[in-house]
N, C-alpha and C positions, 0 to 999 in steps of 0.2 A: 800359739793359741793355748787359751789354759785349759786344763784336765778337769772337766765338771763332771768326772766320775763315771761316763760312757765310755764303752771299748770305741776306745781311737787308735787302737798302734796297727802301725804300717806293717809290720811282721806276722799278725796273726795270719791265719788258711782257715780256710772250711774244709772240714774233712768231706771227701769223697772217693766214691767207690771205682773201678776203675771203667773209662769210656767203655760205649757200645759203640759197635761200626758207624752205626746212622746218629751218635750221640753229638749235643751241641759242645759237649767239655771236647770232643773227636779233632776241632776247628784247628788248626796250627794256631797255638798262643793259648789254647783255651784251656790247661790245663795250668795248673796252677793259680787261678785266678779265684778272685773271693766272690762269694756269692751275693754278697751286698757291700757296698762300698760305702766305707762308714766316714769316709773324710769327704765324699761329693758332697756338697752341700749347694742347692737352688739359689743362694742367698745368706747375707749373713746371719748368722745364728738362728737357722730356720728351725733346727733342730728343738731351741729354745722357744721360739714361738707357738712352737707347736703343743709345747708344753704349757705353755702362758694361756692360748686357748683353749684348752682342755680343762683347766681349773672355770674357765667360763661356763663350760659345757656341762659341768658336772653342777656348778652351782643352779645355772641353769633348770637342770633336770631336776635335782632336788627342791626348788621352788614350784613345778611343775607338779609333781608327785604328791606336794604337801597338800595344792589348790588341791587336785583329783580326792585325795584320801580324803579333806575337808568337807568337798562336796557330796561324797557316796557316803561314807558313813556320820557324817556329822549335821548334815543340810547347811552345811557353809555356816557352823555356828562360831568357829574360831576367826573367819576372815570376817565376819559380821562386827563380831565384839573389836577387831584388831580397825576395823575402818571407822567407828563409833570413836577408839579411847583417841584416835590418829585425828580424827577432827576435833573433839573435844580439847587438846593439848595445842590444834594449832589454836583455835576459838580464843585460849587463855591465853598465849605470846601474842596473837595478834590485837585483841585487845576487844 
């Protein structure tokens, strides 16, 4: 599998303090164990997907954000002029 710059090595620990009586690390086996397991993976390269939708989400938002600012402080005069120059341009290709 290739190294896309995420902690993947199978050697790393989580440091932790040492069990309480009633503690889950207390379990037999449960001590030494990592607190997130960074090689499970759901699926292949979900890890990356997850990444891939995320660039959606934020573009997303920022298109979201633009409308809102547009609308409260401008009276939607930028989406006005941009749906105006967007027809005028198809008008001229299409003929």
């Amino acid at each position: 599998m290739p190294d896309r710059g995420f902690i993947t090595s199978s050697h790393e620990r989580v440091a932790c303090r040492p069990p309480c009586r009633r503690s889950a690390l207390a379990t037999p086996g449960g001590l030494g164990k990592k607190a997130v397991d960074w090689n499970a993976r759901s699926g292949p390269d979900s890890l990356h997907t997850v990444v891939l939708a995320m660039r959606y989400v934020i573009v997303i938002a920022a298109i979201a954000f633009f409308l809102i600012w547009d609308g409260l402080y401008n009276h939607g005069y930028y989406l006005d002029q941009t749906v105006r120059e967007t027809s005028r341009i198809v008008r001229s290709i299409t003929g």
